[in-house]
N, C-alpha and C positions, 0 to 999 in steps of 0.2 A: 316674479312674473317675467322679468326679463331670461330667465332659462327656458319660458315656455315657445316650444315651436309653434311657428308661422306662417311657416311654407316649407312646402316640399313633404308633407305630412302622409300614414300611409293613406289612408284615403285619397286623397289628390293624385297619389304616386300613383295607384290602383286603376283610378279613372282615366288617368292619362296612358296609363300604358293601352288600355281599353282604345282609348282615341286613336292612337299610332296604327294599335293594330288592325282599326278600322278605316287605314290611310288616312286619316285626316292630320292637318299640320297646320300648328300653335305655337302660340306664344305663353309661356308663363310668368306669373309676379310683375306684371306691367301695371304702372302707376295712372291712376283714372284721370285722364284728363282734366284739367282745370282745379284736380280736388289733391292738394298737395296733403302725403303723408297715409297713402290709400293705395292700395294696390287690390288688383283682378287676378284670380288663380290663375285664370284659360281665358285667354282670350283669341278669338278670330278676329282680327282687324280690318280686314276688307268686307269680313260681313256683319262688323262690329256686334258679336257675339261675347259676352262677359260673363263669363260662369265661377260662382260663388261655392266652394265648400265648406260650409258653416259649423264648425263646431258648435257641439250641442251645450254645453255649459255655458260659451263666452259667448253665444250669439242667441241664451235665452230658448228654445226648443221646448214649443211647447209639452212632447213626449216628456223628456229626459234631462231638461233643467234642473238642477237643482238648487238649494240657496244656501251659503256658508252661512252657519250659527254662530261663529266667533267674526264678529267687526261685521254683522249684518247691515246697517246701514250703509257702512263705507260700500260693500260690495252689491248691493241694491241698488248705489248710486253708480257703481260703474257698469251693472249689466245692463241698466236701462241708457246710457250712456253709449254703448254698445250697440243698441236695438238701434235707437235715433239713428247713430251715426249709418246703420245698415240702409236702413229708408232712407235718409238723403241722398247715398250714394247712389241708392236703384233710380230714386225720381231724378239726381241729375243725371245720372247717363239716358236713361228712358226718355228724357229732355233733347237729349244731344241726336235722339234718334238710332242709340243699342238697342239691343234684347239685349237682355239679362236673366238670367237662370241661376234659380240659388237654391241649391240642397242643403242636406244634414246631413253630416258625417259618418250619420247609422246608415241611412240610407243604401240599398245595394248598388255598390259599383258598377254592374252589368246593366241598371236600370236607370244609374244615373248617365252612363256610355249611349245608350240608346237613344235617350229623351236629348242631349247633344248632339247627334248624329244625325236626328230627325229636324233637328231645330235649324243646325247647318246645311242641311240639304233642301230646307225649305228657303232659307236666305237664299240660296244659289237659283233655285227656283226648278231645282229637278228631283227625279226621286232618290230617296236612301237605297242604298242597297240593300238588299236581303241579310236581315240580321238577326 
């Protein structure tokens, strides 16, 4: 597990480029306040915007989850494990007073760029551009 990527995945890469090209400017892999050993893919920080790309196996999805047959338990115990630690993370930051947006890595790119774009430009308190 420790060879599996974390960041900078193509999904994220894909969305982010999506972001740039829709002029907006981010931060990535920023560690969530207060909750040590946790990090935000995208974050906007002044409109404290925290956007999550969830891989579908490790973060449990309900489509496209699936379950290892060999050491079922052990990994039963860690996806759920997994799931937890996702909800805490949204209720504290949602606490702290972020949005937080969290897709799935099937998800399209161009749809998850929008729903970001829209979400930012409502923090800001004007419109999205034409996208």
């Amino acid at each position: 597990m420790s060879k599996q990527g974390s960041r900078d995945t193509a999904p994220e890469i894909a969305v982010r480029r999506l972001l740039y090209a829709a002029g907006l400017r981010y931060r990535v892999n920023v560690p969530v306040p207060g909750m040590p050993r946790r990090t935000i893919d995208i974050v906007f920080p002044k409109a404290k915007i925290a956007i999550f790309l969830d891989g579908c196996f490790w973060h449990g999805c309900p489509q496209h989850a699936t379950q290892p047959k060999a050491n079922a338990e052990w990994w039963r115990t860690k996806l759920d494990k997994n799931m937890t630690r996702d909800r805490e993370t949204t209720a504290h930051l949602e606490a702290e007073g972020w949005i937080v947006l969290r897709f799935w890595e099937h998800e399209s790119p161009e749809n998850v760029a929008l729903s970001v774009v829209r979400a930012r430009h409502a923090a800001a308190g004007d419109a999205p551009p034409n996208a």
